[in-house]
C-alpha positions in Angstrom: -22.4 26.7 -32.8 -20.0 27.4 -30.2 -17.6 24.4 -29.9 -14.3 24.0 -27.9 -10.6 24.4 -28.9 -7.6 22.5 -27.0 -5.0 24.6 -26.7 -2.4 22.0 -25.2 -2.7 18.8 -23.4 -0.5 17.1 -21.2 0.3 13.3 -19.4 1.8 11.6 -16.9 2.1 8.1 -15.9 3.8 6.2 -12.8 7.6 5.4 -13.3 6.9 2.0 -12.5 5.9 -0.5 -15.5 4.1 -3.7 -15.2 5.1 -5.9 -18.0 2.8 -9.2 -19.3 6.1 -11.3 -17.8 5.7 -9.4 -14.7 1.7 -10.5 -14.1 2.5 -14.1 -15.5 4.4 -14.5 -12.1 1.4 -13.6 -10.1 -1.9 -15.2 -11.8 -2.1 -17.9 -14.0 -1.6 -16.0 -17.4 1.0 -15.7 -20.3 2.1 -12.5 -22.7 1.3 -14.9 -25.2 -2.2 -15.1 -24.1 -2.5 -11.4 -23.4 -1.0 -10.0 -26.1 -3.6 -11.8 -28.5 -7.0 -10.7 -26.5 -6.1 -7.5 -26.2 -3.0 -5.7 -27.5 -1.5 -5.2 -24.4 2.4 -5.4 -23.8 3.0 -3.1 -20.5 0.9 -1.1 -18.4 2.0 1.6 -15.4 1.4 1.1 -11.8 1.5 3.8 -9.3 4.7 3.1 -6.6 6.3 4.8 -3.8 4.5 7.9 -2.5 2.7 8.5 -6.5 -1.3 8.5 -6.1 -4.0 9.7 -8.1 -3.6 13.4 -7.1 0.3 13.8 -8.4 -1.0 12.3 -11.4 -3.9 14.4 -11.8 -2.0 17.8 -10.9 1.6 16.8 -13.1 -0.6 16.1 -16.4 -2.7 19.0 -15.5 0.9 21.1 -14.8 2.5 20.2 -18.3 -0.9 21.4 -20.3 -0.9 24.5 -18.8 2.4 25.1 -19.5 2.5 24.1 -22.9 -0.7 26.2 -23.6 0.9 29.6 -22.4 -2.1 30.5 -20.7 -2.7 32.9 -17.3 -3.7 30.0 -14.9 -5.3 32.7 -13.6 -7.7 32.8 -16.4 -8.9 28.9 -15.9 -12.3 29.1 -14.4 -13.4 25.4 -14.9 -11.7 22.5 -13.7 -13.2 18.9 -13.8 -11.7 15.2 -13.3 -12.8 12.4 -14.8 -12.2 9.2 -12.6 -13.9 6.4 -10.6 -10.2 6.0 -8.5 -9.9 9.0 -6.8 -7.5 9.0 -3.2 -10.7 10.4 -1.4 -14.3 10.7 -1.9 -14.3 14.2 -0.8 -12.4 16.4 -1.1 -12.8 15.3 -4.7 -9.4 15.2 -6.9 -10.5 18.2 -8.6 -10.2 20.2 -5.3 -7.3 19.3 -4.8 -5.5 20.0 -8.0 -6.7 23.3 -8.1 -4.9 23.7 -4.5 -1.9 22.2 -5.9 -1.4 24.4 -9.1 -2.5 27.4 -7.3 -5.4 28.7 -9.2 -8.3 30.9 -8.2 -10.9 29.7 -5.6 -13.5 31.5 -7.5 -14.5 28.3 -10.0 -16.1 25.4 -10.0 -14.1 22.5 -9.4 -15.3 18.9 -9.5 -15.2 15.3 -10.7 -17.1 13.3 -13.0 -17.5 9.2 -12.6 -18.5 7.8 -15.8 -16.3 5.0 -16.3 -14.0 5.2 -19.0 -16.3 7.4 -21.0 -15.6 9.8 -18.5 -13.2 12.3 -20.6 -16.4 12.6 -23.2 -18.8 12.9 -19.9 -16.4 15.4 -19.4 -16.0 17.4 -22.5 -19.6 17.8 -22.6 -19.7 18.9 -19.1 -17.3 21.7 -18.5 -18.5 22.9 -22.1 -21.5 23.3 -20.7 -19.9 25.1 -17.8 -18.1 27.5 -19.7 -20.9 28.6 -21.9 -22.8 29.4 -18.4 -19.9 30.9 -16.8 -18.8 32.8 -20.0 -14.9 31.1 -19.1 -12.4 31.8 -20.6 -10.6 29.3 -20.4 -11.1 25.3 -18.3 -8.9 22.9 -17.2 -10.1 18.7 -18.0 -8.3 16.1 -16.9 -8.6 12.5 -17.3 -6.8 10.6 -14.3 -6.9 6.9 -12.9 -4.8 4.7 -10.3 -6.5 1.8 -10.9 -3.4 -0.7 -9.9 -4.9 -0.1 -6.4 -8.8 -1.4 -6.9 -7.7 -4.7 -8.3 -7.9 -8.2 -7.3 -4.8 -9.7 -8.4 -6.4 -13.0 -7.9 -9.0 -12.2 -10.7 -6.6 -13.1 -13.8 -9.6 -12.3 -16.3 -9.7 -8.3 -14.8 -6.0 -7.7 -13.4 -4.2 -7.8 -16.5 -6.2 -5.2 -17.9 -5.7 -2.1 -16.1 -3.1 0.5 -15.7 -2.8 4.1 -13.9 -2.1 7.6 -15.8 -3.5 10.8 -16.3 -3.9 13.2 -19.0 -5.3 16.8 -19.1 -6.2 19.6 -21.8 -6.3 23.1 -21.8 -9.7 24.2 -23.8 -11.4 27.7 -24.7 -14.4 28.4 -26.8 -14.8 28.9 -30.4 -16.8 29.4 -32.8 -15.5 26.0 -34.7 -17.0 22.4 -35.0 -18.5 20.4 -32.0 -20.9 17.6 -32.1 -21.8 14.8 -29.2 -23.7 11.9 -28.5 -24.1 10.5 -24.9 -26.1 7.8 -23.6 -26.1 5.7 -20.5 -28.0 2.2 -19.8 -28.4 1.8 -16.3 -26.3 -1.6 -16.0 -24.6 -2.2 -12.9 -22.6 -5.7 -13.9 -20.6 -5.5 -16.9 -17.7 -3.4 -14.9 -18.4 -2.8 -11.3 -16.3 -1.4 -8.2 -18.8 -2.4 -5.9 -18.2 -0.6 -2.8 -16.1 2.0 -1.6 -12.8 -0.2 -0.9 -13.9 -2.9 -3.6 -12.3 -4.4 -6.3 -12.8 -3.7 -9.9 -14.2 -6.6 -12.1 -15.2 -6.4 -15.9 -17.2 -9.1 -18.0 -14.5 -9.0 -20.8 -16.6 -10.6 -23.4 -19.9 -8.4 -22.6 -17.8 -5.9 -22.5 -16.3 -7.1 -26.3 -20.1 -7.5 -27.2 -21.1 -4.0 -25.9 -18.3 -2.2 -27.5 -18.7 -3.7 -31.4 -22.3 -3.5 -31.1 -22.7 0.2 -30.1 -19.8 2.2 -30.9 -19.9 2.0 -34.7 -23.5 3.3 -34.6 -22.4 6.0 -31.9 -19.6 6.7 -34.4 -22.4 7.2 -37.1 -24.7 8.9 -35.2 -22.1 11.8 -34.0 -20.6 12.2 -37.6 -23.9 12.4 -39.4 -24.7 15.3 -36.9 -21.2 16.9 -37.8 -22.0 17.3 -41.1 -19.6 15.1 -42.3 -18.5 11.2 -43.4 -15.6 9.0 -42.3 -13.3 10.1 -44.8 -13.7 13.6 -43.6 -12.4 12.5 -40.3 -8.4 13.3 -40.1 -8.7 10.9 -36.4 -10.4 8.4 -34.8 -9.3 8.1 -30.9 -11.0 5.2 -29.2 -11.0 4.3 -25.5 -8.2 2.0 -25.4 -9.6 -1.0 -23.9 -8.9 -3.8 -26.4 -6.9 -3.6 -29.5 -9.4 -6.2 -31.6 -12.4 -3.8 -30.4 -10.3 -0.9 -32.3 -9.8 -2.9 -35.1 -13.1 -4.5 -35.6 -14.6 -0.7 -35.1 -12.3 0.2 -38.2 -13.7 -2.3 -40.3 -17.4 -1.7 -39.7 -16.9 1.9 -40.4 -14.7 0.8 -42.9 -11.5 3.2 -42.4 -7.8 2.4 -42.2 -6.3 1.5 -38.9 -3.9 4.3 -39.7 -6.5 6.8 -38.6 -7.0 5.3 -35.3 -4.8 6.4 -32.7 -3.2 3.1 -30.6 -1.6 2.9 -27.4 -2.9 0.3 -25.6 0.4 -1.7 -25.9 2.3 1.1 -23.6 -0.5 1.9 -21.1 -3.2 -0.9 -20.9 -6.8 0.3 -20.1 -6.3 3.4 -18.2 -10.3 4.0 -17.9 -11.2 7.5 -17.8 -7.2 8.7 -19.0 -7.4 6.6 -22.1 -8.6 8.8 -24.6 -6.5 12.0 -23.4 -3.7 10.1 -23.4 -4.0 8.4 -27.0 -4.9 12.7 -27.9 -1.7 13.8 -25.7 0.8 11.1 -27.5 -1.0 12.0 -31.2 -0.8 15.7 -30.6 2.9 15.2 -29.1 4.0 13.2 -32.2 3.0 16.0 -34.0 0.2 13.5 -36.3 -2.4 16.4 -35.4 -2.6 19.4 -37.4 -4.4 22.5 -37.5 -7.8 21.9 -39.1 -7.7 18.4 -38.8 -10.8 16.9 -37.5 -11.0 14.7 -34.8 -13.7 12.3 -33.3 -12.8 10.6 -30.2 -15.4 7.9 -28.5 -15.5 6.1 -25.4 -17.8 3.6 -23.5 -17.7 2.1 -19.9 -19.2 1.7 -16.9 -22.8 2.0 -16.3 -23.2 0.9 -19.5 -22.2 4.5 -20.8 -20.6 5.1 -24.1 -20.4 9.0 -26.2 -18.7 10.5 -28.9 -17.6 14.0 -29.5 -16.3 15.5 -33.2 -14.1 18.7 -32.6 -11.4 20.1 -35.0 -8.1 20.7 -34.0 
């Protein structure tokens, strides 16, 4: 089986932070009332001259670094996002021009919502395998403060801007997926170019505890494995009673799910790198620990991946 290996990751979020108080002055809302949907406390929101491509390129910059690779050697780069600053060139373009890497690769980005950095795993593995890389560069990046209707108090509370990358090779060691995608175009929409993001929360809630305990199931069963085996769960970070209603069906502590939904809000398609970038900083990941990680999102899409560390 060849799998995948992250050598280092690496985040960045805007200096700027939104707080519950902060939004409560804007729309009709409360931290009271926030803080018990969802989890949320603070989020990030891009200021001054920040935009999606520093993000992208600093998170990107601190993996890369920390991995003590040749940037030379990275011959894969992809970015997972809906809110890139252009539709072409695409962010991914761009950050290779920024960290100065070799025009001989494939740059590009993947839209998937905020399964995106699974979309993404599973494509620039496949990439690699077909290149024979040695080494590729994924990165999960959102501005999202800039698609939002800050009249729409159900959606604006939600969402926060960050990015988060990982440096991956080969191996020989364990990788399983499962994606799917259902073709639905309502339950979180941007609907044109310069429109607004809106998401059905409680669909959304419905979705989420229907599908991703049996997406769960399905990815560790093909793993070889059972829950206990898992060392981590990391969730998309979208709502904090999703994460904990997840942990009961697939009856696990809450101590093995990674949380950070308090600090960052939903950051789409840099949620799940940035839960793995604060775990793996904190130093709660260890060698040989094994790690599933699971997102869904837009479109409906939803996937699971099972590595080890």
């Amino acid at each position: 089986m060849t799998g995948i290996k992250i050598l280092a990751t690496g985040a960045y979020v805007p200096k700027k932070t939104v707080s519950n108080d902060d939004l409560a002055k804007i729309v009709e809302t409360s931290d009271e009332w926030i803080k018990q949907r969802t989890g949320m406390s603070i989020r990030h929101h891009v200021s001054g001259d920040e935009n999606h491509t520093l993000l992208a390129t600093m998170a990107a910059k601190e993996a890369i670094e920390k991995s003590k690779i040749n940037k030379e050697d990275i011959d894969v780069v992809i970015v997972c996002t809906v809110s890139a600053d252009n539709y072409s060139p695409s962010s991914a373009c761009l950050v290779q021009g920024n960290l100065g890497l070799k025009n001989d690769i494939i740059a590009l980005d993947i839209g998937a919502g905020c399964s995106g950095f699974i979309f993404g795993l599973e494509t620039i593995r496949a990439l690699m395998m077909a290149r024979k890389s040695k080494y590729g560069l994924i990165i999960g990046a959102e501005v999202l403060s800039k698609k939002m209707d800050m009249t729409d108090r159900s959606t604006c509370v939600l969402f926060g801007d960050g990015a988060a990358a990982a440096v991956l090779e080969l191996s020989d060691g364990l990788y399983t997926s499962v994606i799917g995608v259902d073709g639905d175009e309502e339950m979180i929409h941007i609907k044109t170019p310069n429109g607004y993001i809106h998401m059905d929360g409680q669909g959304t809630y419905k979705f989420a505890v229907a599908t991703v305990p049996k997406v769960i199931e399905e990815a560790v069963e093909k793993a070889g494995l059972t829950y206990d085996e898992i060392d981590h769960f990391i969730l998309h970070q979208a709502n904090l009673r999703i994460i904990e209603s997840i942990a009961k069906k697939v009856k696990q502590p809450m101590e093995k799910f990674v949380v950070n939904i308090d600090k960052y809000g939903n950051t789409s398609a840099a949620s799940v790198g940035l839960a793995l970038n604060e775990a793996a900083a904190a130093g709660k990941i260890k060698s040989g620990d094994k790690i599933l990680m699971c997102a869904f999102g837009a479109g409906r899409t939803w996937g699971a991946v099972v590595i080890e560390w």
